[in-house]
C-alpha positions as CSV (number, residue, x, y, z in Angstrom):
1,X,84.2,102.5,70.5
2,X,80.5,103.9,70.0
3,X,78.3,103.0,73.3
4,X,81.8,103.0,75.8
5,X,82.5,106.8,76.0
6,X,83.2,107.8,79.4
7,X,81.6,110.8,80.6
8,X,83.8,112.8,83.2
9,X,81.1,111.8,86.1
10,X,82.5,107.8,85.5
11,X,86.4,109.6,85.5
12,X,88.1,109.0,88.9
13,X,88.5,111.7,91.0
14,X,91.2,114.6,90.2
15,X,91.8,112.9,86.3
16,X,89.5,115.6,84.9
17,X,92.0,117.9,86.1
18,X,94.9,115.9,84.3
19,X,93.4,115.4,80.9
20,X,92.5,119.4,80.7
21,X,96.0,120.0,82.1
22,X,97.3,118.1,79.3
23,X,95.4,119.3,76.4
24,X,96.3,122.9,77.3
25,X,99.8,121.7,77.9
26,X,100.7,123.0,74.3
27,X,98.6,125.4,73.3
28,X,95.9,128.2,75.5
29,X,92.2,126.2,74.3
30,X,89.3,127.7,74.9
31,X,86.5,125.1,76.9
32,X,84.6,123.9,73.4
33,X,88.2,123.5,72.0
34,X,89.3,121.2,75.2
35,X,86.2,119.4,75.1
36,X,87.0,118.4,71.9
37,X,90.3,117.7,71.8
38,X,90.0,115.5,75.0
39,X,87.2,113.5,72.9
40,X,89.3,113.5,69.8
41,X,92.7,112.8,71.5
42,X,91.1,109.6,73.2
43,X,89.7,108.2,70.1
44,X,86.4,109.2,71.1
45,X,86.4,107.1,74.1
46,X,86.3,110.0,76.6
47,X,83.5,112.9,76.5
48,X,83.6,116.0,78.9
49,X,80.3,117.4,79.1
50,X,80.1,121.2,79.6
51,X,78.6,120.6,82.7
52,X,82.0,119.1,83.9
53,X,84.3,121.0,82.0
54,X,83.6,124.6,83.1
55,X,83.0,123.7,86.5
56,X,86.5,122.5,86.6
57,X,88.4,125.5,84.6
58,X,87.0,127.6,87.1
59,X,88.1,125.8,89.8
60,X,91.8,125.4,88.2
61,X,91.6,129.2,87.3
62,X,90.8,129.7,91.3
63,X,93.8,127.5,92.7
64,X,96.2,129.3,90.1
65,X,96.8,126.6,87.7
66,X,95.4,128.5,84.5
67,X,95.6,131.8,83.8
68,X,92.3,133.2,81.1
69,X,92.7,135.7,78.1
70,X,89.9,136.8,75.9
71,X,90.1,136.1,72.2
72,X,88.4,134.8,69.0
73,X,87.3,131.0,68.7
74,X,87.9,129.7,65.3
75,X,84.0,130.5,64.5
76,X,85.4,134.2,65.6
77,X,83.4,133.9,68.7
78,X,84.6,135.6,71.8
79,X,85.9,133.1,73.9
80,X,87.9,132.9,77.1
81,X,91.4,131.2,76.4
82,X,92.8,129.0,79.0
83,X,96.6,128.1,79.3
84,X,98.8,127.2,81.8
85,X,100.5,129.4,84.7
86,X,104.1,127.8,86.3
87,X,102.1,126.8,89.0
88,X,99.9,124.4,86.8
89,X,103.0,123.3,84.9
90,X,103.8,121.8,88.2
91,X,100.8,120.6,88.9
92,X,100.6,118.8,85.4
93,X,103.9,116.9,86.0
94,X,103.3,115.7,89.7
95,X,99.5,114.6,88.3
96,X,101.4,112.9,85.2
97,X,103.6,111.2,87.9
98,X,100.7,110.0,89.9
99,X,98.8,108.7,87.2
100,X,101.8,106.9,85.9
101,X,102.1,105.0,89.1
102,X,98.6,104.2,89.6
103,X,98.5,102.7,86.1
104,X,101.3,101.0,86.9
105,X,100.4,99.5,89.9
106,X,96.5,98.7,88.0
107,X,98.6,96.7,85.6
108,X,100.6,95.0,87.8
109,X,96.9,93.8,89.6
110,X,94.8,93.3,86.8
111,X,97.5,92.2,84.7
112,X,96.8,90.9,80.9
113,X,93.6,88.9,81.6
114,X,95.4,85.7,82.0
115,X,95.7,83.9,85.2
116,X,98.8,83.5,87.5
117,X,100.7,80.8,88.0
């Protein structure tokens, strides 16, 4: 999908959150490992700049939703791992629900392209 990646500035608001949620669902990442796991998981259709990312860790580290160790990267950098606290477990799902809807509901408006009858 060269030339259609979607930076996280063209994201709509609070689904930055969701996709780093998600990718740290399963495993503590640190940021270069979410960054490209986000672009890799999408089929390269979605890139989080660093500029976006860390901004928003921070911010989830702040409201409680991820909890920070130190560790080695895979280089055997020092790296700050993120994972998941219960409260952003909770978070994740009621995000996961809301998207869900609003896709839903998208679907139901823009339908399949074709016109209605």
């Amino acid at each position: 999908m060269a030339g259609s990646n979607k930076s996280a500035q063209s994201l709509l608001p609070g689904t930055l959150e969701l996709l780093v949620l998600r990718v740290i669902e399963d495993e503590p990442l640190h940021g270069y490992a979410v960054m490209k796991r986000i672009r890799e998981t999408s089929g390269e259709a979605i890139v989080v700049e660093e500029g976006s990312l860390y901004p928003a860790l921070h911010r989830m580290v702040r409201h409680g939703w991820l909890k920070t160790t130190e560790g080695r990267s895979e280089s055997n950098r020092r790296a700050i791992f993120y994972k998941l606290s219960p409260e952003g477990r909770r978070v994740l799902k009621q995000k996961r629900a809301d998207w869900t809807t609003f896709a839903e509901a998208m679907r139901l408006v823009i339908g399949d392209g074709r016109a209605q009858a």
